[in-house]
KOLGU-639203 format. One record per residue: y, x, z of N, C-alpha, C, O in turn; residue in three letters. Coordinates in Angstrom, 3 decimals. Layout:
<sites>
<site n_v="Y" n_u="X" n_w="Z" ca_v="Y" ca_u="X" ca_w="Z" c_v="Y" c_u="X" c_w="Z" o_v="Y" o_u="X" o_w="Z" residu="ALA"/>
...
</sites>
This chain:
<sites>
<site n_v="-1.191" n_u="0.819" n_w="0.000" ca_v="0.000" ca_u="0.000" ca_w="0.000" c_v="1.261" c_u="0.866" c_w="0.000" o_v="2.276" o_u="0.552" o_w="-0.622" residu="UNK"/>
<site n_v="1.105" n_u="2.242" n_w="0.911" ca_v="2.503" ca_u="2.737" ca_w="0.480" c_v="2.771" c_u="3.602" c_w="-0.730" o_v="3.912" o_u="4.014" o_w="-0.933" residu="UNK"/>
<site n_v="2.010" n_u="3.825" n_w="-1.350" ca_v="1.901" ca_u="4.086" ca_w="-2.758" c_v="2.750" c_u="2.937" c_w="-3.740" o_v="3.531" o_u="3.148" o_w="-4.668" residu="UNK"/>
<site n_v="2.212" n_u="1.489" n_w="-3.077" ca_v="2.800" ca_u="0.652" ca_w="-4.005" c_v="4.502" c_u="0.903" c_w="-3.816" o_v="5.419" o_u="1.259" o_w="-4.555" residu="UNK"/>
<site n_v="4.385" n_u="0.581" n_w="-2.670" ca_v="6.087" ca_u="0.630" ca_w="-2.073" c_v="6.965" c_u="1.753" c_w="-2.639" o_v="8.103" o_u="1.782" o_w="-3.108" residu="UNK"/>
<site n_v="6.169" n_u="2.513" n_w="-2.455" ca_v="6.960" ca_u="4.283" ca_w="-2.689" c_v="7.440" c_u="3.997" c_w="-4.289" o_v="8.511" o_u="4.473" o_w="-4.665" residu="UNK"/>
<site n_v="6.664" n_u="3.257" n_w="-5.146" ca_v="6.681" ca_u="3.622" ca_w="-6.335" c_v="7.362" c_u="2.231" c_w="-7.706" o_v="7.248" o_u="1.989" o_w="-8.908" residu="UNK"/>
<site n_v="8.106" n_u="1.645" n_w="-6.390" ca_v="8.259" ca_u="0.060" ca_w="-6.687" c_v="9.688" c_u="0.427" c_w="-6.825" o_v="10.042" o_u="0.111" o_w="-7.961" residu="UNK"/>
<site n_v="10.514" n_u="0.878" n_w="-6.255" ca_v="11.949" ca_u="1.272" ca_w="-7.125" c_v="11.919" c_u="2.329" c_w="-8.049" o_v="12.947" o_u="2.489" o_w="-8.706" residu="UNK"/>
<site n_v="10.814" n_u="3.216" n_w="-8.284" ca_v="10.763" ca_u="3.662" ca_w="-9.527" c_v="10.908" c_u="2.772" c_w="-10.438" o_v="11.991" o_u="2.605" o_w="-10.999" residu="UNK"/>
<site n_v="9.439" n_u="1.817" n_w="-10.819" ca_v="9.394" ca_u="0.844" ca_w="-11.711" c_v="10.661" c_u="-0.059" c_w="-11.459" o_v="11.377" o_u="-0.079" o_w="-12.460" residu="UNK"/>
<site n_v="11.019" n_u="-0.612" n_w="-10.691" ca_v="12.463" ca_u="-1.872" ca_w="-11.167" c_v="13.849" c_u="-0.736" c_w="-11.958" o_v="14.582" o_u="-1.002" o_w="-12.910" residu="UNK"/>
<site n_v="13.815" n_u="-0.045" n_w="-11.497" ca_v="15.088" ca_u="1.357" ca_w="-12.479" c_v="14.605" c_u="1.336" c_w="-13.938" o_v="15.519" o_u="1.096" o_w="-14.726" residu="UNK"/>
<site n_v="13.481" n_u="1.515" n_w="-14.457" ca_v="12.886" ca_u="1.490" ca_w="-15.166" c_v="13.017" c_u="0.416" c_w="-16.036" o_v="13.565" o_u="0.553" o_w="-17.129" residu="UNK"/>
<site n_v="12.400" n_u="-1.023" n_w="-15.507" ca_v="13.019" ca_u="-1.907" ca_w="-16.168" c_v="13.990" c_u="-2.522" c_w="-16.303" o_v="14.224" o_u="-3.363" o_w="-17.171" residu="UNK"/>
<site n_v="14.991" n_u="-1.984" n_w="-15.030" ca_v="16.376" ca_u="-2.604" ca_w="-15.709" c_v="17.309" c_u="-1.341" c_w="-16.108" o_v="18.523" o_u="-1.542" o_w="-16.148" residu="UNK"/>
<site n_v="16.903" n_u="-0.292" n_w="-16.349" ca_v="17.752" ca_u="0.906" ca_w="-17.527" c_v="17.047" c_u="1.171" c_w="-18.674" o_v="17.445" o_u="2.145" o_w="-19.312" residu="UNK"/>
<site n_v="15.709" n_u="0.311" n_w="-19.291" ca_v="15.259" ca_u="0.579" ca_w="-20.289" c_v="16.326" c_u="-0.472" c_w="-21.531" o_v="16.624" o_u="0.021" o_w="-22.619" residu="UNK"/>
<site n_v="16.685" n_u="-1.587" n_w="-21.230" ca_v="17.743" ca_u="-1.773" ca_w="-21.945" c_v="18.492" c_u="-1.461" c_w="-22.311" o_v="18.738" o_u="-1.859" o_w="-23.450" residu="UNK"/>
<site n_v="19.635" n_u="-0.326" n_w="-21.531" ca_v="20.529" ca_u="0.492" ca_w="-21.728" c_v="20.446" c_u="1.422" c_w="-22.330" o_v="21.313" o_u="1.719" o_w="-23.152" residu="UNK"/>
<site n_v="19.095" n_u="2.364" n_w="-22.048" ca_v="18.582" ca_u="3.245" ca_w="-23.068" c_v="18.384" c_u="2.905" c_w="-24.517" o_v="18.555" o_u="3.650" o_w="-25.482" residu="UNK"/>
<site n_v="17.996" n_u="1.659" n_w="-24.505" ca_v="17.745" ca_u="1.297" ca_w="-25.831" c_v="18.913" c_u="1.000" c_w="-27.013" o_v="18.992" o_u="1.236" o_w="-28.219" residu="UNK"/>
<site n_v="19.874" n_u="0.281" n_w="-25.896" ca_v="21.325" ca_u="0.304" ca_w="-27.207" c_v="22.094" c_u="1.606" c_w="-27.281" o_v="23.203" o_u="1.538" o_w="-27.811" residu="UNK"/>
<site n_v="21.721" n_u="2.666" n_w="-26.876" ca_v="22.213" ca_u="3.773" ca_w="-26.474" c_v="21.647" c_u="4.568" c_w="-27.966" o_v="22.141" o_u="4.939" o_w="-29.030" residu="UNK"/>
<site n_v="20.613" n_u="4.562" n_w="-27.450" ca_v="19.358" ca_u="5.189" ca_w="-28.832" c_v="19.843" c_u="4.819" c_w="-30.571" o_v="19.737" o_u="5.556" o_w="-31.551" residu="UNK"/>
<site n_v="20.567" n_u="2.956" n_w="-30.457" ca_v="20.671" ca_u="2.637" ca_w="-31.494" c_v="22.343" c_u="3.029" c_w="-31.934" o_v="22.823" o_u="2.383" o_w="-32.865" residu="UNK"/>
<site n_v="23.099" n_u="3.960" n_w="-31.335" ca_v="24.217" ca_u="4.552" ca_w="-31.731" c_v="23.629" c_u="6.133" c_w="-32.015" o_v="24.376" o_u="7.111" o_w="-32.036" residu="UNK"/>
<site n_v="22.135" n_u="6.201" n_w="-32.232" ca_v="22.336" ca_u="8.153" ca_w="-32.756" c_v="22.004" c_u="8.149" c_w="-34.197" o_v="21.134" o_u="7.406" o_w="-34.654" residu="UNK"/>
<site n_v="22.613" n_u="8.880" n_w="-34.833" ca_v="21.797" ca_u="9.141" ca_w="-36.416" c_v="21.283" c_u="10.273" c_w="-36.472" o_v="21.668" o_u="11.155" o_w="-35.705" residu="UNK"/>
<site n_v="20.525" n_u="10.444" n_w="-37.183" ca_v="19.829" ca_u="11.687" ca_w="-37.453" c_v="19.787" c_u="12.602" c_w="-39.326" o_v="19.139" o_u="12.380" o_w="-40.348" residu="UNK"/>
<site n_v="20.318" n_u="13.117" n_w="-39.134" ca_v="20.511" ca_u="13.870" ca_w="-40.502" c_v="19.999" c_u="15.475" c_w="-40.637" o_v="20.408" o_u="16.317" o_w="-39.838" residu="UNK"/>
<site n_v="19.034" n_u="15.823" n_w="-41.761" ca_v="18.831" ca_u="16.499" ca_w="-42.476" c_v="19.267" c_u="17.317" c_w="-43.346" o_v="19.265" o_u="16.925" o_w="-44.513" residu="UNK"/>
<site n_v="19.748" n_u="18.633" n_w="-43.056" ca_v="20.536" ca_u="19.295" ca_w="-43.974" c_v="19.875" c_u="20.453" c_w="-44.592" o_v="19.454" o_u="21.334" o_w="-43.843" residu="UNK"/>
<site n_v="19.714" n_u="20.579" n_w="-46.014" ca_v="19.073" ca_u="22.128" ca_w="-46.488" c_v="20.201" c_u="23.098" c_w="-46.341" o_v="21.369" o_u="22.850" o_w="-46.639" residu="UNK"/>
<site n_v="19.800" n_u="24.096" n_w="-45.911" ca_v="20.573" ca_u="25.333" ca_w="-45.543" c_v="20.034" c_u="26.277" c_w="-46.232" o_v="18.968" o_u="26.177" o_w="-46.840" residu="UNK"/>
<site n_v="20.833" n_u="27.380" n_w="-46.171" ca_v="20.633" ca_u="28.847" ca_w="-46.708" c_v="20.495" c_u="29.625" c_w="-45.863" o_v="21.329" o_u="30.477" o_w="-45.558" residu="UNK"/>
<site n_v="19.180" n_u="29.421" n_w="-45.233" ca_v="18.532" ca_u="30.155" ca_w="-43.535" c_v="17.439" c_u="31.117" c_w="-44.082" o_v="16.754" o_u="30.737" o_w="-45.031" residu="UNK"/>
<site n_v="17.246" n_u="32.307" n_w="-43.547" ca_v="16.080" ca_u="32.445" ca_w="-44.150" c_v="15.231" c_u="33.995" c_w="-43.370" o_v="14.536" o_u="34.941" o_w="-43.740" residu="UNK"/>
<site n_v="16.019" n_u="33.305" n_w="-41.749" ca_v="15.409" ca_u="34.293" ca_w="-40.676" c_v="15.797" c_u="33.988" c_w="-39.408" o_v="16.416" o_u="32.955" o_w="-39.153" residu="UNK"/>
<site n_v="15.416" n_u="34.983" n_w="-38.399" ca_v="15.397" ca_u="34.047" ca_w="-36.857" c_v="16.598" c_u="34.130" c_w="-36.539" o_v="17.187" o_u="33.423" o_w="-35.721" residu="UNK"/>
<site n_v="17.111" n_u="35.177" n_w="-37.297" ca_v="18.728" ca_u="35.481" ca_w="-36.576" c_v="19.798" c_u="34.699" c_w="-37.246" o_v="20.980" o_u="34.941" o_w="-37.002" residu="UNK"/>
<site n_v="19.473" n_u="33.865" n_w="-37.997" ca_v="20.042" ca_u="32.788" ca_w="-38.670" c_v="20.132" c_u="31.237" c_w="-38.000" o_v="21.074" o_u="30.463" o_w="-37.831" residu="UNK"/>
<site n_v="18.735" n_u="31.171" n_w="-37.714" ca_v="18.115" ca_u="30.043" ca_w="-36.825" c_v="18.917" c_u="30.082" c_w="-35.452" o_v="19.454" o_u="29.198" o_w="-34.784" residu="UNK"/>
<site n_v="18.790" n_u="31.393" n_w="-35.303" ca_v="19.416" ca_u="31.738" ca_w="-33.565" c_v="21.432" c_u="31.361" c_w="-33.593" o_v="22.139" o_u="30.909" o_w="-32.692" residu="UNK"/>
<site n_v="21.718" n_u="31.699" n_w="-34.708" ca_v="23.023" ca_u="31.900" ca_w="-35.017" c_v="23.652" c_u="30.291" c_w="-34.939" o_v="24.731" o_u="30.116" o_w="-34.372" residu="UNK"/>
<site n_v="22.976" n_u="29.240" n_w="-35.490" ca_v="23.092" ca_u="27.453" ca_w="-35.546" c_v="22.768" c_u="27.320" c_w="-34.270" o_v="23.588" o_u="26.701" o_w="-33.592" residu="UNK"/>
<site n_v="21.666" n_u="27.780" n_w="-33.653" ca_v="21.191" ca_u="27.217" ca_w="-32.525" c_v="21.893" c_u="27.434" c_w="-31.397" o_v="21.640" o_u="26.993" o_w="-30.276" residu="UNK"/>
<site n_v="22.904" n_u="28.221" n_w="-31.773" ca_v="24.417" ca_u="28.795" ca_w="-30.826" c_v="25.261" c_u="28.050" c_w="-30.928" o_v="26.098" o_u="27.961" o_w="-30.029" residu="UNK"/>
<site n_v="25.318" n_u="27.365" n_w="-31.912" ca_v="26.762" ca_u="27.080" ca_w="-32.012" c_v="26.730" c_u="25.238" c_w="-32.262" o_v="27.409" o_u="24.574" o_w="-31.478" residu="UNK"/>
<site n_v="26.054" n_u="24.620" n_w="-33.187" ca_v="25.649" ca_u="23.453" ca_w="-33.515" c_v="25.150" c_u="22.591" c_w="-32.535" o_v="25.264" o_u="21.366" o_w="-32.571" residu="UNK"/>
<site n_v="24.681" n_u="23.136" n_w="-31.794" ca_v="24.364" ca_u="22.019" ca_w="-30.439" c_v="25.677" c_u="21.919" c_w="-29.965" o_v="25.719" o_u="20.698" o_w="-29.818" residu="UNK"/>
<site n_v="27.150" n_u="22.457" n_w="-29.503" ca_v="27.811" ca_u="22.301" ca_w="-28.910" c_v="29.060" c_u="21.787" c_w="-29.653" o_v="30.203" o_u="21.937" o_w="-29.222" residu="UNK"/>
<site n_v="28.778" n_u="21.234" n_w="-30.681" ca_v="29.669" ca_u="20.280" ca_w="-32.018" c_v="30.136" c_u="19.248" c_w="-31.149" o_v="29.464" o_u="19.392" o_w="-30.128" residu="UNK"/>
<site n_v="30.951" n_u="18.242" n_w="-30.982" ca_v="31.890" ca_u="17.351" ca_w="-30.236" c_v="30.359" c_u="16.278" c_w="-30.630" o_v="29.926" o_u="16.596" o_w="-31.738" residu="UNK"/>
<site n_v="29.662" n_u="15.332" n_w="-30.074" ca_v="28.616" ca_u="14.225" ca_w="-30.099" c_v="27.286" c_u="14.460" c_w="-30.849" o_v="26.699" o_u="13.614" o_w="-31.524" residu="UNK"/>
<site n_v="26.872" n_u="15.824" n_w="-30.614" ca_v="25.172" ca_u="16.472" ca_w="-31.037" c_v="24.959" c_u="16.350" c_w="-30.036" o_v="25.606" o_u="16.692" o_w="-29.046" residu="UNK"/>
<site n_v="23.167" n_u="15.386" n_w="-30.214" ca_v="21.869" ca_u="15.701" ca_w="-29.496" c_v="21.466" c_u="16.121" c_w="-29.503" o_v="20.878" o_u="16.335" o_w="-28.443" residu="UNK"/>
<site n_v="21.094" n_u="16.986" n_w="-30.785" ca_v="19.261" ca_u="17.586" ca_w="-30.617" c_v="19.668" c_u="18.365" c_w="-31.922" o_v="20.596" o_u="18.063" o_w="-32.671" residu="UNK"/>
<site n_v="18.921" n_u="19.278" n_w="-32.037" ca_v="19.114" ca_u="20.021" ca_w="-33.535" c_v="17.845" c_u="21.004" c_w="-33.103" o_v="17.522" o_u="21.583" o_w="-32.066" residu="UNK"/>
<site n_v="17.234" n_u="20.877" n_w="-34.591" ca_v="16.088" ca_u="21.479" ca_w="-34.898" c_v="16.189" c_u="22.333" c_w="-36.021" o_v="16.106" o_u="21.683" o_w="-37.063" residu="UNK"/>
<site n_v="16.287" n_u="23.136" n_w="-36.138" ca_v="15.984" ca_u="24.642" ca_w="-37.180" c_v="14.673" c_u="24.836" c_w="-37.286" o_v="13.966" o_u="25.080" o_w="-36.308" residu="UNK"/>
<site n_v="14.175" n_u="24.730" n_w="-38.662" ca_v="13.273" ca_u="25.156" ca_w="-39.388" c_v="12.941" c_u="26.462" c_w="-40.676" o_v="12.840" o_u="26.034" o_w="-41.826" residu="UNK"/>
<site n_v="12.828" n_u="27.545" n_w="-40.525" ca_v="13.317" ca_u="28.571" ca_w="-40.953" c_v="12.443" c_u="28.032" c_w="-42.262" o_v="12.952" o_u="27.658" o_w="-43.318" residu="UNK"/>
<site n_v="11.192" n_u="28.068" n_w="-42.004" ca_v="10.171" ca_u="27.895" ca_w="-43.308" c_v="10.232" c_u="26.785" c_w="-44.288" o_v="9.743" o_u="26.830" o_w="-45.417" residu="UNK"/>
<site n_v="10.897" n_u="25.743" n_w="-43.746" ca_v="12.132" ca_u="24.771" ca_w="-44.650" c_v="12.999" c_u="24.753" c_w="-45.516" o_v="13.252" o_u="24.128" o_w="-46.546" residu="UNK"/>
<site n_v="13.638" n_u="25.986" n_w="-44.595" ca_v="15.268" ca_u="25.740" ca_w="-44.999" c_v="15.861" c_u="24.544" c_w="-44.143" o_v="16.828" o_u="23.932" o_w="-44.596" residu="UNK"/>
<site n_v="15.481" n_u="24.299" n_w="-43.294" ca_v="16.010" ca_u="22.776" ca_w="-42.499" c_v="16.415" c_u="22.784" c_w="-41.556" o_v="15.732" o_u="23.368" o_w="-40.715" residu="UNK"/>
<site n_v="17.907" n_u="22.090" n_w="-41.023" ca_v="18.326" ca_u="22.106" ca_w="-39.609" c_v="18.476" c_u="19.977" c_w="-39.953" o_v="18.908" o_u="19.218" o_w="-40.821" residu="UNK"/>
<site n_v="17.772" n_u="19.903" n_w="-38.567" ca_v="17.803" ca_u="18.677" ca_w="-38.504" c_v="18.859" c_u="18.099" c_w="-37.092" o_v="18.524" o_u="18.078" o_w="-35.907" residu="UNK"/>
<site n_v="20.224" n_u="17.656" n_w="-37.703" ca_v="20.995" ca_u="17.270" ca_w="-35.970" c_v="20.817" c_u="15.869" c_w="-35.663" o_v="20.827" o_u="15.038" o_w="-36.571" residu="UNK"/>
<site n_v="20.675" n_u="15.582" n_w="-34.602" ca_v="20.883" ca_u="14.149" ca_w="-33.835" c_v="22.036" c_u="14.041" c_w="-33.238" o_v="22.261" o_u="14.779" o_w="-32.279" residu="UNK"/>
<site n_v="23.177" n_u="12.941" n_w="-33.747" ca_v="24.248" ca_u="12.829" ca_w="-33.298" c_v="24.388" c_u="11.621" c_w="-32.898" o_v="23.519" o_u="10.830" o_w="-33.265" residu="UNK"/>
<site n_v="25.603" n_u="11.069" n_w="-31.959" ca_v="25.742" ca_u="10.026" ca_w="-31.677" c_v="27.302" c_u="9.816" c_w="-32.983" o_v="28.148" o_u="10.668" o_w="-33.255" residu="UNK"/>
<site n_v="27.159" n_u="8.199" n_w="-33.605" ca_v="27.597" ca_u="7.923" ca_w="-34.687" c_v="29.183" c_u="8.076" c_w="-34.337" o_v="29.996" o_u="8.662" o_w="-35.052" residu="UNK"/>
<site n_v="29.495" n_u="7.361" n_w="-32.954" ca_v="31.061" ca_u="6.942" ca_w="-32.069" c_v="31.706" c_u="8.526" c_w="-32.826" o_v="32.620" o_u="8.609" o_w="-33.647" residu="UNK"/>
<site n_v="30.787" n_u="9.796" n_w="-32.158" ca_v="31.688" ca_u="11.116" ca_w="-31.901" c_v="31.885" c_u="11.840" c_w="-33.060" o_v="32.804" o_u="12.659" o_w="-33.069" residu="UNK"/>
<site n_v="31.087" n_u="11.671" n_w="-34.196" ca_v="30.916" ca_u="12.424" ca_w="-35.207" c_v="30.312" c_u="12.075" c_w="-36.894" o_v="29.782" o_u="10.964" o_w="-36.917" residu="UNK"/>
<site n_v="30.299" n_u="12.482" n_w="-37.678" ca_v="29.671" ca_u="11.946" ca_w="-39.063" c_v="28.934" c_u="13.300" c_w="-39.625" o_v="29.144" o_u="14.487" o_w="-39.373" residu="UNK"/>
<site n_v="28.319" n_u="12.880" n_w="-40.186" ca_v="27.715" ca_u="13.963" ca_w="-41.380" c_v="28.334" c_u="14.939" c_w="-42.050" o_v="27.829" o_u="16.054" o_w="-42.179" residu="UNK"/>
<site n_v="29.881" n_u="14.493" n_w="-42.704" ca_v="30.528" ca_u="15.357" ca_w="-43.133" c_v="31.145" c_u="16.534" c_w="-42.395" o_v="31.461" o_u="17.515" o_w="-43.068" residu="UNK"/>
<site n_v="31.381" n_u="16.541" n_w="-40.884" ca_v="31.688" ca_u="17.051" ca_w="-40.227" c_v="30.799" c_u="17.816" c_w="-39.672" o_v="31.121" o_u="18.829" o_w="-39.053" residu="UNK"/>
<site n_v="29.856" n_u="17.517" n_w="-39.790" ca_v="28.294" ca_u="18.761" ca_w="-39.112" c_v="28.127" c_u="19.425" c_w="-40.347" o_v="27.623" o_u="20.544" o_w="-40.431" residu="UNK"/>
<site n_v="28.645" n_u="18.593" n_w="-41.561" ca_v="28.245" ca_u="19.816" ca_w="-42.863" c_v="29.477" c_u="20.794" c_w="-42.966" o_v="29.515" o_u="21.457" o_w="-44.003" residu="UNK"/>
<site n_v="30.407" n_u="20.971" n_w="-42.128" ca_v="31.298" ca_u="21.767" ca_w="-42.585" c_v="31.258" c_u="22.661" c_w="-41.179" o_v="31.793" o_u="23.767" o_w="-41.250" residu="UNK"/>
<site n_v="30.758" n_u="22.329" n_w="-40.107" ca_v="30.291" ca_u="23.339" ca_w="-38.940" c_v="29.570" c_u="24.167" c_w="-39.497" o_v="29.862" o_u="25.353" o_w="-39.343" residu="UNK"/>
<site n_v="28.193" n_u="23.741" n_w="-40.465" ca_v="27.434" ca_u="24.822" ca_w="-40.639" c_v="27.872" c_u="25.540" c_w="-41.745" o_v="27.387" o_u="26.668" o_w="-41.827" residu="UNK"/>
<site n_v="28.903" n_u="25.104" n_w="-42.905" ca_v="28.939" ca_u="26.041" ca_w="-43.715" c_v="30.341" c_u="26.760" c_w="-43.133" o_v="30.938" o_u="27.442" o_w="-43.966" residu="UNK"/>
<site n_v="30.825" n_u="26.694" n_w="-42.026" ca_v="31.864" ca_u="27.559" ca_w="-41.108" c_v="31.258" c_u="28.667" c_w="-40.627" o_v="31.944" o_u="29.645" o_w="-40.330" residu="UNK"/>
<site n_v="29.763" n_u="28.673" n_w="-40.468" ca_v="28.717" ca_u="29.497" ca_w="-39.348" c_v="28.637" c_u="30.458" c_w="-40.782" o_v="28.182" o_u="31.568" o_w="-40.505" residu="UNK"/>
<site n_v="28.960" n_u="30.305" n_w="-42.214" ca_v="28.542" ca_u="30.934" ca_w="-43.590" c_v="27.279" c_u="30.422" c_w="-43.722" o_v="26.479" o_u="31.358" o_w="-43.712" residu="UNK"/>
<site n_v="26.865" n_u="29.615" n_w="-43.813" ca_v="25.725" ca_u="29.044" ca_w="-44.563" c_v="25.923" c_u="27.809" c_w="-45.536" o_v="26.832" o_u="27.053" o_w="-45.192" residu="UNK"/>
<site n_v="25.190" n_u="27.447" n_w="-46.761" ca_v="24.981" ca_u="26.323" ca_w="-47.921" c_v="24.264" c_u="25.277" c_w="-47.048" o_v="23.184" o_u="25.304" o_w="-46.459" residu="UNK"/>
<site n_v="25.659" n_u="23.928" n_w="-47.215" ca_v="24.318" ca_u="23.291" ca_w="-46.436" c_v="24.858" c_u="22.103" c_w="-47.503" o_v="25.938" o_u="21.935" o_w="-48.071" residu="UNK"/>
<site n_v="23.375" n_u="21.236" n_w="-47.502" ca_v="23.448" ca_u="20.093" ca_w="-48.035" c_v="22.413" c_u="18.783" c_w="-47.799" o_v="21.202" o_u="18.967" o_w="-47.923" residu="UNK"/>
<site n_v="22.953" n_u="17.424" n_w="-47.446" ca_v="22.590" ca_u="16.536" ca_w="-47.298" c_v="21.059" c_u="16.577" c_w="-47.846" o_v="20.912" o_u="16.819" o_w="-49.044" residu="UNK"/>
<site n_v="19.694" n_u="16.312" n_w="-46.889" ca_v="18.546" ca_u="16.020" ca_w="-47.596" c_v="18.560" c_u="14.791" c_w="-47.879" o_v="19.063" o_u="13.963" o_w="-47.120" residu="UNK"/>
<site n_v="17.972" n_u="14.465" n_w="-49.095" ca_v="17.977" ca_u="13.075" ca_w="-49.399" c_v="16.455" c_u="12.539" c_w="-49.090" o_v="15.559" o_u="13.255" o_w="-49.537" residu="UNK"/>
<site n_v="16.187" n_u="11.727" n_w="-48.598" ca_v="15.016" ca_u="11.206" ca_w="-48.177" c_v="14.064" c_u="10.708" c_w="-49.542" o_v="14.443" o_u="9.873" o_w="-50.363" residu="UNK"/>
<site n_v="12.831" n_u="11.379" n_w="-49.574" ca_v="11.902" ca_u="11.055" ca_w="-49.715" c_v="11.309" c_u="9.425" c_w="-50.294" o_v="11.250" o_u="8.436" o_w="-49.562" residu="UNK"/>
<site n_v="10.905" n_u="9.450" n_w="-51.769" ca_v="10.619" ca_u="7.812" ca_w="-52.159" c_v="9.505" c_u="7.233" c_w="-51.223" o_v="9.310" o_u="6.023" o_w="-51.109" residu="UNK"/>
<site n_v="8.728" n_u="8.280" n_w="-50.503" ca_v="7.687" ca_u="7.840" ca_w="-50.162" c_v="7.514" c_u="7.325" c_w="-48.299" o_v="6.588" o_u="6.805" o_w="-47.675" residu="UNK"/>
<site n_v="9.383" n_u="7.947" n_w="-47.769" ca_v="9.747" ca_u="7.923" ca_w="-46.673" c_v="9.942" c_u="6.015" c_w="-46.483" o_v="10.633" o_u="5.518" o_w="-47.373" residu="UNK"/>
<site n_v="9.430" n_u="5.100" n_w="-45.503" ca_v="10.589" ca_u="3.868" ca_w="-45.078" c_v="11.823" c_u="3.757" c_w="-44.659" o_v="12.172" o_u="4.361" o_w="-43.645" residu="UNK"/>
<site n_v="12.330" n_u="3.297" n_w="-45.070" ca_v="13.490" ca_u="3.084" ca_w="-44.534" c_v="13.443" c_u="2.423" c_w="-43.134" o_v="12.672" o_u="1.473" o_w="-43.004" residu="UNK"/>
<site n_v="14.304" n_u="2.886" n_w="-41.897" ca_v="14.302" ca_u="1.610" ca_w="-40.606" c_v="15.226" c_u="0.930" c_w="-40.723" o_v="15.409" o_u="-0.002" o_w="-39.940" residu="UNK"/>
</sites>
């Protein structure tokens, strides 16, 4: 029983901030950019600087790509503006265009 107790305002937080999380989630975009990367010290060089862009989440560098993938929130920032961070860092970057075989959400 105190297992239950102990673990019973975990779960109610849970279900009443999983809503919030959720309209939260539906303000990030996620964009795909080909770059002109083509080593770690390149990778390392974005991974310095691109996370700390005014409304980036997440950014993923893929050297064997060519791919930096950022998660932004839409309010703070756009696409055009993360494409001109990275070609500030001296790199080619350009919009990936998705895939015929990708769904759309």
């Amino acid at each position: 029983m105190k297992i239950v107790k102990s673990l019973l305002p975990l779960f109610l937080m849970f279900v009443f901030l999983s809503p919030i999380m959720a309209k939260r989630e539906k303000n990030i975009e996620t964009v795909t950019f080909l770059c002109s990367i083509d080593c770690y010290h390149c990778k390392k060089k974005i991974m310095k600087n691109i996370p700390f862009e005014k409304g980036v989440v997440r950014v993923i560098v893929s050297i064997e790509s060519k791919e930096v993938q950022v998660s932004f929130k839409k309010d703070k920032t756009d696409r055009e503006k993360l494409e001109e961070a990275i070609e500030k860092l001296g790199y080619d970057a350009e919009v990936k265009k998705p895939c015929c075989t990708e769904k759309k959400k």
